[in-house]
Residue, then its C-alpha position, 0 to 999 in steps of 0.5 A: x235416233x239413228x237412221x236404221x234404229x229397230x222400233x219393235x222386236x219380237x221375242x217369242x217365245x220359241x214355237x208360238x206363232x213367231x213365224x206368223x208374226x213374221x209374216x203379217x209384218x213383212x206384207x206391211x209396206x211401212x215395215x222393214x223386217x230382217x231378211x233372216x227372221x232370227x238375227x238373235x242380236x240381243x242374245x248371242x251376237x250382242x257383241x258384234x255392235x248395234x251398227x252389225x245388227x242395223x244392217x240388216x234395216x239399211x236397204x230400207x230407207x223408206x221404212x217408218x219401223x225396222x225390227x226382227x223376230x227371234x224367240x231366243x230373246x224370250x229365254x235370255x237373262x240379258x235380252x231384256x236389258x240389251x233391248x231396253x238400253x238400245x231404244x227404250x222406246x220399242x214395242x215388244x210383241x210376244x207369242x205364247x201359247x198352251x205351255x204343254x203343246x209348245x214343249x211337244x211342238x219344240x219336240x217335233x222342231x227338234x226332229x224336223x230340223x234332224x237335231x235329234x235321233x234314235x232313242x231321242x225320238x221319243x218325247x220323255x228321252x229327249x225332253x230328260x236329255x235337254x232341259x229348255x223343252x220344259x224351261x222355255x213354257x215358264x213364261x211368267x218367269x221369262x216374261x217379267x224381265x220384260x216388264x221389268x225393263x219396259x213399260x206395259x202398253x209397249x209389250x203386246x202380247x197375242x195367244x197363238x190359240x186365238x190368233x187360229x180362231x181369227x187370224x185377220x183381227x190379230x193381224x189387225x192388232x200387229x198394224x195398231x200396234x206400230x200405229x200403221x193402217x189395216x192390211x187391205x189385201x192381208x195374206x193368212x201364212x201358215x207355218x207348218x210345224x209338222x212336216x219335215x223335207x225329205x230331201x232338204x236342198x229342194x226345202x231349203x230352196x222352195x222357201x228361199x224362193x218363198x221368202x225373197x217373193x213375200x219380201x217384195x210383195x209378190x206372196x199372193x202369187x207365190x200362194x198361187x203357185x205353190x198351189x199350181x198342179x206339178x208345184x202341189x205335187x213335187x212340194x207334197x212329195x217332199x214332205x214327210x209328216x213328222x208325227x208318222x215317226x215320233x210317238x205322240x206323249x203319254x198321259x202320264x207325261x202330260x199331267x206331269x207338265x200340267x202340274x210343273x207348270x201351274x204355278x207359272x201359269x197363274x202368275x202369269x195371268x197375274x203379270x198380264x191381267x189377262x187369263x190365258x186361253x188354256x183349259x187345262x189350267x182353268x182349275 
C-alpha cells in the first residue's frame, strides 16, 4: 500500500447526509479527510492520476485511514470499478434516504447554489429540464455496481431518517467501521439544506473559517461562537429560507414519484437485506 492510499470513500448519494458523514469523520483524530470534501477522483478527475488525488491525505502522515466524501461517485458508471481497482480493501459508506424528499431537496440545492432561476423554480419545470433530479433515487439501480465490485461487509450503509432520530449511535457505526474508538466529545453538525446566503462572499467566508476550525479541532468552539450574540445576528441576517421562494410539489407530483420509484425501492431492500425506513413504500 502506498503511503497516503485512501482506505474508505464516501459515495453519496447526492443530498443524503453526506455532509453529516463529513463531518463525524473530521472530529476523529485517526482520520484524515480531504480539505475539500468532493474531490470527485474517481468520477470526473480520474485521469489526473492516483498520486493527484493522494494529495489531498499528505499533510497527515499520523493518519490510520484517509478518504473523501463525493456524492458523484454514487451515480457514475466507472466509480465503482475506479475505486475497486485502486484498494479493493476500502470501506465504502453510503447515505440514502426517502427517494422522493431527496429529489426535492436536489431542487432546493440547485436554487440555494443560484444554478437555477425563473420558471426553473418550480419543481416540475426544473425536475422536466434536468433528468439526474429523478436518475439519482434510483439507488438500487446505482448501488449494485457496488457490490458488484466490493464485497458486502465493506459497504456501510446508513439512513439519513434514522441517523435524525439518533445521531450519536450513527456516529458510533462510522468509528466501528474503520475499527477506531467511539468519539468521547462527539460534536452533532448539521447541514442545512434550506437556506441560502444573501450576500455569498460573507457565506462562502463564514464556512471557510468553519470548516479550517472543524479540521483542527476547534469545532466545539466555533459552535460556540456561531452561537455568540452579534455572530447569531449577522449569520441570521444573512440567511434567506430558500423554501420562502420556491413552491413546495404538488400531490400529483408526489404520487408520480412515488410510483417511478417503487420498483426500485423493493430491489433494493432485496440488494441490502434491509427495508428501508420509508412509509410510502411500506404497501
Amino acid at each position: 500500500m502506498r503511503d497516503f492510499q485512501a482506505t474508505f470513500i464516501g459515495i453519496g448519494a447526492q443530498k443524503c447526509a453526506s455532509t453529516w458523514l463529513y463531518g463525524v469523520l473530521q472530529q476523529c483524530a485517526a482520520v484524515k479527510v480531504s480539505d475539500i470534501k468532493e474531490v470527485d477522483f474517481f468520477s470526473y478527475y480520474f485521469d489526473r492520476g492516483y498520486e493527484w488525488y493522494e494529495r489531498n491525505f499528505h499533510d497527515a502522515p499520523e493518519a490510520t485511514h484517509r478518504g473523501d466524501i463525493s456524492p458523484s461517485y454514487f451515480i457514475h458508471p466507472d466509480a465503482a470499478a475506479r475505486a475497486a481497482a485502486y484498494n479493493p480493501d476500502m470501506q465504502v459508506f453510503v447515505t440514502l434516504r426517502d427517494p422522493v424528499k431527496r429529489a426535492f431537496s436536489n431542487h432546493l440545492h440547485e436554487v440555494r447554489k443560484e444554478h437555477i432561476s425563473g420558471d426553473n423554480l418550480v419543481f416540475e419545470t426544473a425536475m422536466a429540464n434536468n433528468p439526474l433530479y429523478k436518475d439519482q433515487g434510483r439507488y438500487a439501480h446505482h448501488l449494485a455496481r457496488w457490490y458488484d465490485h466490493f464485497p458486502t461487509e465493506q459497504i456501510h450503509l446508513w439512513f439519513q431518517e434514522e441517523i435524525h432520530v439518533d445521531r450519536e449511535a450513527s456516529a458510533l457505526r462510522v468509528t466501528q467501521a474503520l475499527g477506531l474508538p467511539q468519539l468521547e466529545d462527539f460534536l452533532d453538525l448539521r447541514a442545512n439544506e434550506s437556506v441560502r446566503y444573501r450576500n455569498a462572499a460573507v457565506g462562502e467566508t463564514l464556512w471557510k473559517i468553519g470548516n479550517f476550525a472543524r479540521q483542527n479541532g476547534m469545532g466545539r468552539l466555533i459552535e460556540t461562537v456561531k452561537g455568540a450574540p452579534g455572530v447569531k445576528q449577522l449569520r441570521d441576517a444573512n440567511r434567506e429560507p430558500v423554501r420562502d421562494v420556491v413552491a413546495p410539489m404538488t400531490a400529483d407530483t408526489e404520487a408520480a414519484l412515488t410510483d417511478f420509484y417503487a420498483d426500485d425501492v423493493a430491489e433494493l431492500a432485496k440488494l441490502i437485506d434491509r427495508t428501508p425506513p420509508w412509509e410510502r413504500f411500506a404497501s
